[in-house]
C-alpha positions in Angstrom: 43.1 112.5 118.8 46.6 111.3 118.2 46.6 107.3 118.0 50.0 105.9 119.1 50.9 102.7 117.6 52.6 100.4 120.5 55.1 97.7 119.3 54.4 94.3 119.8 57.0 92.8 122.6 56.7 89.4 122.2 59.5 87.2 120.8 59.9 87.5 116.9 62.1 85.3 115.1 60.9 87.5 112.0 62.6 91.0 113.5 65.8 88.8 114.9 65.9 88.1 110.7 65.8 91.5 109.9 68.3 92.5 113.2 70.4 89.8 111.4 70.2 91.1 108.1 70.7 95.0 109.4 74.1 93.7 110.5 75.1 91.5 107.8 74.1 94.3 104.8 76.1 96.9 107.1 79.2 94.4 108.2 79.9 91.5 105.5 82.3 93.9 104.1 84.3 94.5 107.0 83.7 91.1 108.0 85.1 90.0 104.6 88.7 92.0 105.1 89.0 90.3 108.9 88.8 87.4 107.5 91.2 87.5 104.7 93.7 89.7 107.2 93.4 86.5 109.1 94.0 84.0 106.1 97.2 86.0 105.2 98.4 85.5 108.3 98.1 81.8 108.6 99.1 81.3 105.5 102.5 83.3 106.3 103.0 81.6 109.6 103.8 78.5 110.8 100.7 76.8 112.3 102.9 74.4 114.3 104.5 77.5 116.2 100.5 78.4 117.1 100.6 82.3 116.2 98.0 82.0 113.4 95.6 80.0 116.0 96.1 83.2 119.0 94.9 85.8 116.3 92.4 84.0 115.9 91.2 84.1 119.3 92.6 87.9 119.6 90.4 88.8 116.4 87.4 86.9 118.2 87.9 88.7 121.6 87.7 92.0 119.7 84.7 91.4 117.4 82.4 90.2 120.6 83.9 93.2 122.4 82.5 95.5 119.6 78.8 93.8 119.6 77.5 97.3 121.8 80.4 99.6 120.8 77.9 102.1 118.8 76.7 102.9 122.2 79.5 104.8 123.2 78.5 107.4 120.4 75.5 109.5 120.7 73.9 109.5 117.2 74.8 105.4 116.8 73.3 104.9 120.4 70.7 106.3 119.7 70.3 105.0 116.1 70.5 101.7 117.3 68.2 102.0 120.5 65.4 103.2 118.2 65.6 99.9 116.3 62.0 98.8 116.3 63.3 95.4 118.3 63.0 94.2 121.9 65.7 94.0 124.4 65.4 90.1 123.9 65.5 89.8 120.4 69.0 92.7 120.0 70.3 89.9 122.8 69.6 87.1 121.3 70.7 88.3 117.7 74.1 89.2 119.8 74.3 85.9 121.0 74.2 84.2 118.0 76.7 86.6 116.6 79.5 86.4 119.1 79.0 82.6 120.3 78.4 81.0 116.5 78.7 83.8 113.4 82.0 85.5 115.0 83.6 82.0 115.8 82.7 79.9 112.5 83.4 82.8 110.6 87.0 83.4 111.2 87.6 79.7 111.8 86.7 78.9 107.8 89.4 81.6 106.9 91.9 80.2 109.7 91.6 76.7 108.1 91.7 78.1 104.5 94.6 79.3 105.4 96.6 76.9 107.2 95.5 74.7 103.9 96.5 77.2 101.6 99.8 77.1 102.7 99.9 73.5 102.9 99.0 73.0 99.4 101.1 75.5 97.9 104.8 74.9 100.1 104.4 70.8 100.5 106.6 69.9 97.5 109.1 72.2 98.3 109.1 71.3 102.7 107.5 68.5 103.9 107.1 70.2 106.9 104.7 72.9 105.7 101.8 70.2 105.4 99.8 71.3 108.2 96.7 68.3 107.9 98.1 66.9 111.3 98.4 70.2 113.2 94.6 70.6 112.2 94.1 67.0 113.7 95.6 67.9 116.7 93.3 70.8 117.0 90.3 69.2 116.7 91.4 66.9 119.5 92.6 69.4 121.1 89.2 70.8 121.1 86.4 70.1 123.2 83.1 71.4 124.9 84.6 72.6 128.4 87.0 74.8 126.7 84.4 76.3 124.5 82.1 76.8 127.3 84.7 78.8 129.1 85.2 81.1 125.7 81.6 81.8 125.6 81.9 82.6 129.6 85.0 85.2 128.5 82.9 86.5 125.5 79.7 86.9 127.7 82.1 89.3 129.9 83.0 90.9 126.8 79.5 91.9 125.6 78.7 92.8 128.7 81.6 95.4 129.3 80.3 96.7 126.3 77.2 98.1 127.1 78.3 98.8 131.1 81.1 101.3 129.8 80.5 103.7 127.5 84.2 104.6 126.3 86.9 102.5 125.7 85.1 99.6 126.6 86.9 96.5 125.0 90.0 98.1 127.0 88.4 98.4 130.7 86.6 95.5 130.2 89.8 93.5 130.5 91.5 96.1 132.8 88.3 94.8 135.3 89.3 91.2 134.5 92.4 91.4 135.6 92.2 93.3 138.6 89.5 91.0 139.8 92.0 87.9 139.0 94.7 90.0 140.8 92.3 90.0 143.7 91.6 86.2 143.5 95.1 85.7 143.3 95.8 88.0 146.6 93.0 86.2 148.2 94.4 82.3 148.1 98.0 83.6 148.7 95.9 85.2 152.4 94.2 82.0 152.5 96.9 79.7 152.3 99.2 81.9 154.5 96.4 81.9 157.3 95.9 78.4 157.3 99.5 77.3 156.3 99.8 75.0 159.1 96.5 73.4 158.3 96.5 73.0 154.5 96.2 68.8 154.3 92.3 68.6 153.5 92.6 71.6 150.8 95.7 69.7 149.4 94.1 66.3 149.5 90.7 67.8 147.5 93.6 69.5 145.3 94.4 65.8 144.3 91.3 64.2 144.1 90.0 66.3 141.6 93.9 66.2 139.5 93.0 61.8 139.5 89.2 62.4 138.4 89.0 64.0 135.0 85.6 63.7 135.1 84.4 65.7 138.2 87.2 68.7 137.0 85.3 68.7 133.6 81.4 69.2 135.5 83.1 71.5 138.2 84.0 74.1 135.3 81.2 73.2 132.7 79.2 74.2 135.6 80.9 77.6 136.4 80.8 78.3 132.3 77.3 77.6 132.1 76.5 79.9 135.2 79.0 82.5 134.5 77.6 82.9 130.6 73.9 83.1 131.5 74.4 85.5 134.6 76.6 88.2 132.6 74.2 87.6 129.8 71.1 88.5 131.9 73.3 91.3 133.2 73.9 92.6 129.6 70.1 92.0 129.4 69.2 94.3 132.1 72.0 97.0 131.6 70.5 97.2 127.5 67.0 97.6 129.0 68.4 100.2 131.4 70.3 102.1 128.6 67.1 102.1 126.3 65.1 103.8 129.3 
């Protein structure tokens, strides 16, 4: 009598290791050349003008929009479905990946850099040293605008397991159109009730003079809007592996 042996699905932190590990021994070489592509181009731009800081976030975009991109091929799909892992633990692995690893990693070479050329052009242009365009990043910085990234990357990672081709590319195709919708939708909004638009416009203000209730309003739609494409992706990988 054949004896099957039947993987234990409860969460192990030991398998996410070796998920982690499966990447890194497959990717740190790839990762590597990002990076340094990425360092040569800050160094050669001009922080101040800010095109060394939007490949960043382009290079970012991409790499979380690549997270399920072996599951457009048949032998990778199915390579990578056979992982002896759970649906949780490849998500959670993922998750770490595109919402720390990606980020951090490409922000050390971004720095590096921006320093790089600071070091090597400020005695020839004092304009080169780039230590307060750094400082104005960091301030720059802060939790709400990170929250909506992760919201935009959770998108991302989710487009990449819902389409099977070309996903990175419909992904933001689907974006748009549903922002052109939006967009259609207020214009039809404010044209039906054009005569009557004082209470929208005074809640329009109210939350312009209070920082504070802008900031929870869209910390709130982050937080949502991450977890529910994230439990989407969760469901669509389970789906796939069936």
């Amino acid at each position: 009598m054949l004896n099957f042996i039947i993987m234990d699905t409860s969460l192990s932190l030991t398998r996410i290791k070796h998920l982690l590990n499966r990447y890194f021994i497959e990717n740190w070489k790839k990762d590597l050349y990002v990076g340094l592509v990425l360092l040569v181009i800050a160094f050669a731009s001009n922080p101040m003008a800010g095109f060394s800081s939007f490949v960043y976030i382009v290079m970012i975009l991409f790499y979380t929009g690549r997270i399920f991109g072996n599951l457009a091929h048949k032998e990778s799909a199915q390579h990578y479905l056979m992982i002896p892992a759970s649906t949780s633990e490849k998500l959670i692995t993922n998750i770490f990946l595109s919402h720390i690893y990606y980020v951090l990693l490409l922000l050390v070479f971004l720095v590096l850099g921006i320093l790089l050329r600071a070091l090597i052009l400020a005695p020839y242009c004092d304009e080169s040293l780039c230590y307060t365009f750094l400082k104005f990043k960091l301030i720059s910085f802060n939790f709400a605008s990170y929250l909506s990234f992760l919201s935009f990357q959770s998108i991302l990672v989710f487009g990449s397991i819902y389409f099977k081709k070309n996903a990175f590319i419909k992904t933001l195709l689907s974006i748009a159109a549903f922002f052109f919708f939006l967009t259609m939708l207020v214009i039809f909004i404010v044209r039906m009730y054009e005569g009557n638009m004082t209470l929208l416009v005074e809640e329009f203000e109210y939350y312009v003079r209070n920082p504070s209730a802008s900031f929870y309003i869209s910390t709130i739609i982050s937080i949502v809007a991450t977890c529910f494409f994230w439990i989407l992706s969760y469901f669509r990988l389970r789906e796939t592996e069936v």
